[in-house]
N, C-alpha and C positions, 0 to 999 in steps of 0.2 A: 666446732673448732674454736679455740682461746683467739682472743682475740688481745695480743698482748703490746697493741699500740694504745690501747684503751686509756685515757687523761693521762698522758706523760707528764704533764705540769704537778700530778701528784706524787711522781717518785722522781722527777729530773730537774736541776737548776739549768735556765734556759735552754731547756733541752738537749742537756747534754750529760752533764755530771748529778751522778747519785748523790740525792741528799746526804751530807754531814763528810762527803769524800775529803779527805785531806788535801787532793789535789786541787780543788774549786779555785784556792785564793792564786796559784801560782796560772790554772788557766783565765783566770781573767787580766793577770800582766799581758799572757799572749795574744789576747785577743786584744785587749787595749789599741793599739798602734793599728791595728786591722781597724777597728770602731773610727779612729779619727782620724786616720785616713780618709774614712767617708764620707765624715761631715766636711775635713779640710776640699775635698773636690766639690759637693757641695756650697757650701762658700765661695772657693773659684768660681765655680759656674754660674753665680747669683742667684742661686733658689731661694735663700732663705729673704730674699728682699723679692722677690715675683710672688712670693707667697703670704705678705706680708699684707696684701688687699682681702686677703680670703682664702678659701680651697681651690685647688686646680685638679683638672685630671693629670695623669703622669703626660698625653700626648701634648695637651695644652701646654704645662711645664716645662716639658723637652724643646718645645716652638720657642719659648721665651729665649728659655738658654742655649739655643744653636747643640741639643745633644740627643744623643739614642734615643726612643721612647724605651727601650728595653733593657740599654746599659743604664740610664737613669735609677731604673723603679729596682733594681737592685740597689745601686747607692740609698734611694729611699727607702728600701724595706730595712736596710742596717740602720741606718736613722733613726728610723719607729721606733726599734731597739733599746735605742740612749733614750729617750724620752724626749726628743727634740722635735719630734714631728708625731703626727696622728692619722691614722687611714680612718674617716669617718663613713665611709663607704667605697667597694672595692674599686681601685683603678682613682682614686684621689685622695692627695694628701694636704693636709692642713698642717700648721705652727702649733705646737701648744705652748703655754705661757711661758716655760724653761726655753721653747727654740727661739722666742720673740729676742733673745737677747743676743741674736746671732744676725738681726735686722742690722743692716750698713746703716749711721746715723742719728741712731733713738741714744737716750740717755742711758751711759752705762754698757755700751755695745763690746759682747767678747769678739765683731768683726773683724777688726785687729790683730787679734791676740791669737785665734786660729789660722790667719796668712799670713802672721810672722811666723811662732811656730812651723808650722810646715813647711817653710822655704826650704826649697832644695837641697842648698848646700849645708844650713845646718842642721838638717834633718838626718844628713847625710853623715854629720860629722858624730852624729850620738851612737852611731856604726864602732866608731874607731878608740871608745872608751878601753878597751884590754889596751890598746898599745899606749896609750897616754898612763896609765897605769904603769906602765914597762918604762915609758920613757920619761916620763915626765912631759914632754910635747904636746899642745892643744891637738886631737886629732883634727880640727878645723885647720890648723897649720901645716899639720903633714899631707893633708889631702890636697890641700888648694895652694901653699906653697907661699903664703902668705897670711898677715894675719884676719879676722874678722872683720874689723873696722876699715881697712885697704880694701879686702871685698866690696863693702858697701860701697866706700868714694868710687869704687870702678864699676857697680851696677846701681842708676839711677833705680831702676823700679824696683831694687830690694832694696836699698835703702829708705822710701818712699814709704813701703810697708814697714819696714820695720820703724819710722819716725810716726806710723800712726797708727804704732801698737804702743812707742813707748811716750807718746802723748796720752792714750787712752788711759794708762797707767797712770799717769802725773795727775790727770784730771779728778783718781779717787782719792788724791792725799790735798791736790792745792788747796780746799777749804781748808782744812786742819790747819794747813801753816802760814793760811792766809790769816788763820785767826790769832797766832802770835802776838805777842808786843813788841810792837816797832819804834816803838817810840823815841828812844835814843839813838834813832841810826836815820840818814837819810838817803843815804847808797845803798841797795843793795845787789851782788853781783849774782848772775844767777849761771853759775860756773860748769859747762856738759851741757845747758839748758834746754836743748830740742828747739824746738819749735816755741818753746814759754810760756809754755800751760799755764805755772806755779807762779812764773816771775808776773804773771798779768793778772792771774788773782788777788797778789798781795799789792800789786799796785793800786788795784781796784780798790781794795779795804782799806790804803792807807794813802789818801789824796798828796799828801808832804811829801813821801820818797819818789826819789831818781832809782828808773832800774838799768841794770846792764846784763844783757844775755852774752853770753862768751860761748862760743861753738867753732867747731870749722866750718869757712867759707858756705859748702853746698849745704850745710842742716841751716844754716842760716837765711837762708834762700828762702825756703820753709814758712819762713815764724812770723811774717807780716800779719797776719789773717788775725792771730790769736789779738792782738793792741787794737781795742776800739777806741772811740775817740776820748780823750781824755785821761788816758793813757799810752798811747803810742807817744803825745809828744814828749815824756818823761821817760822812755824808753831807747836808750842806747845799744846798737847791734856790735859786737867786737867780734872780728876771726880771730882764730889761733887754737893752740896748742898747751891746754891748761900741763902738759907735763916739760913742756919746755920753757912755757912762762916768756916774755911777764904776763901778767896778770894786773888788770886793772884797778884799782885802790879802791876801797870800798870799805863801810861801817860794818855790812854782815856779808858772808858768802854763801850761798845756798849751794849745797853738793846732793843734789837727788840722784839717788841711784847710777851713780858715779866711783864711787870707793871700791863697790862691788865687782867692778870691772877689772879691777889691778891686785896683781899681787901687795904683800905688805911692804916692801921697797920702791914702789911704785906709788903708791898711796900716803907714803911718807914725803916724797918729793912735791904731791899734790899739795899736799896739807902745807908744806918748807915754804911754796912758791904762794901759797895764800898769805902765810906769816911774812915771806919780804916782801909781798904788794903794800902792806900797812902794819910798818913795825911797832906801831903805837897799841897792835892789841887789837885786831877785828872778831868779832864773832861769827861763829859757823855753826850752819841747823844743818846737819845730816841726816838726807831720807835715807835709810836703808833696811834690809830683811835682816833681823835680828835670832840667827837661829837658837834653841832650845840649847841649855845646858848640857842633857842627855838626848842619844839617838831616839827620836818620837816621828809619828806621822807629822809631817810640817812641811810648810810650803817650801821654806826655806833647804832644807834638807834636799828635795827633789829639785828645785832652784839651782843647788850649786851643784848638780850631775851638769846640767845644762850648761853651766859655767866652765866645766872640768872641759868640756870637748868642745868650746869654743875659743877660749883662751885662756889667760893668766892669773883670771880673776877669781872671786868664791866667793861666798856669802861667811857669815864670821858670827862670833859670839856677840853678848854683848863684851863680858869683857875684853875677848877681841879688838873691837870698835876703841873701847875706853883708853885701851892700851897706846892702843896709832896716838891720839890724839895728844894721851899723856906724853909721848915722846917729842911732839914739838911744842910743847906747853901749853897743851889746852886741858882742861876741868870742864866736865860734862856738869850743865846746874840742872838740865831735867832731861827726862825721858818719857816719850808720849806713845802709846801704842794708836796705832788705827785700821782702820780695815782692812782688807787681804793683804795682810802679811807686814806690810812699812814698819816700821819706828823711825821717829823723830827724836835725834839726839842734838838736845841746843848746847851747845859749848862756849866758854868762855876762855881767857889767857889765866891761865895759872895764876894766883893772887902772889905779887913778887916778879912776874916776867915779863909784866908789858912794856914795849918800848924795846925790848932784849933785841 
């Protein structure tokens, strides 16, 4: 008798699709969202930091995380899968060097980035992309009846997550913009600023400047931690409402990952209420994803689906970006790339409009 299961791995991609099928690329979208799904409950459950001592069995693992031994070691055998974990002998699983980065803590951690991501409601909201399509409506807004940001202020523990995935985030650009030249400015305001990853770097590199974090009340609540000594006392916390303004006065504004959030009428009133805090001409560094001229794999591209079904906002060109700016009279003097994904756009006031 044939024995016709004989090395599947020599005619099946993950044992399933025939080499060279056409269909491979479109079943791995589907399966995608099944895969991280199971790290995201993973991460809930805290495996990736119980495992971060060494190997465990699955029963030991399960003891740790209050779960199945059974439901567990299936989340774990999909895991294996992605390359984030390792079975070095059967019934126990190890990290391997891609899953260490899924450790709560270490430098660099995607722990974040995975429980934000998956939070329920806008996990839920990537569901509702045809009708936002149809309607134009964030489907985050059709679904919850409100918008994204009002969500947060009404759930402390997604907000929570979501302030230390987009810390996490600010943490891989504040060098870059810590390394700027400050030297003509001694304020600067650090405008949406989180928690003040970025504003406590550049204070750190530049002993002369006063900083200002501007946020709403509860992300403010947050940011003490980030100001060690020697910078906290140069460091001023402002509530409010960067689209309602005012806006505190200041040499330069820092808008990290901020523009991205609003449509273009939106982002122009950001930009208006920066220019009437300091009619003399303040500068502004804008962190943001810079997407491709043309439709390519990009981070940025897959970024504003994300954007599409949570609100008003989108990722943009460059000349996009350049455009906003140029409408309240700013002239972009550089542009900095850096890694996953940011650009740094330093701006100045139009030569002829300061003081306007």
């Amino acid at each position: 008798m044939t024995d016709r299961s004989r090395d599947p791995a020599s005619l099946y991609v993950d044992g399933m699709v025939p080499r060279g099928d056409p269909r491979s690329a479109v079943w791995n979208l589907i399966r995608g969202p099944w895969r991280f799904a199971a790290v995201h409950a993973l991460v809930t459950l805290g495996v990736f930091g119980h495992l971060a001592a060494g190997p465990l069995l699955v029963p030991d693992l399960a003891a740790c995380c209050g779960a199945d031994p059974a439901m567990l070691e299936r989340l774990l055998r999909c895991a294996a899968g992605t390359c984030l974990l390792a079975q070095p002998s059967p019934g126990c699983y190890t990290l391997t060097s891609d899953g260490r980065v899924l450790v709560p803590g270490v430098p660099g951690s995607m722990h974040p980035a995975v429980l934000a991501t998956g939070q329920e409601a806008g996990w839920q909201a990537l569901t509702g992309l045809a009708g936002t399509a149809r309607t134009g409506q964030a489907a985050f807004t059709a679904q919850q009846g409100h918008g994204f940001y009002e969500y947060l202020a009404a759930h402390p523990a997604d907000a929570q997550i979501f302030a230390e995935f987009m810390t996490s985030r600010s943490a891989d650009v504040a060098a870059v913009i810590a390394g700027l030249d400050f030297t003509d400015t001694t304020v600067v305001a650090d405008i949406g600023g989180g928690h003040g990853t970025i504003l406590a770097a550049i204070l750190a590199a530049h002993p002369h400047l006063h900083g200002i974090l501007f946020d709403r009340s509860h992300v403010l609540a947050g940011a003490h931690s980030q100001f060690a000594a020697g910078v906290a006392e140069r460091t001023e916390l402002a509530a409010g409402d960067y689209l309602d303004g005012p806006l505190p006065p200041a040499g330069t504004y820092l808008l990290a990952n901020i523009l991205h959030n609003h449509n273009d009428a939106d982002a122009r009133v950001i930009l208006g209420n920066i220019r009437a805090a300091t009619p003399s001409g303040p500068r502004i560094v804008l962190a943001d994803i810079l997407l491709p001229s043309h439709p390519a794999a990009h981070i940025g591209c897959d970024l504003d689906v994300r954007m599409m079904a949570l609100g008003t906002g989108r990722e943009r060109t460059r000349a996009a970006y350049l455009a906003l700016l140029g409408d309240v009279g700013f002239t972009s003097t550089e542009i900095i790339g850096t890694p996953y994904g940011l650009s740094i756009i330093d701006a100045r006031p139009t030569v002829g409009e300061s003081g306007s």
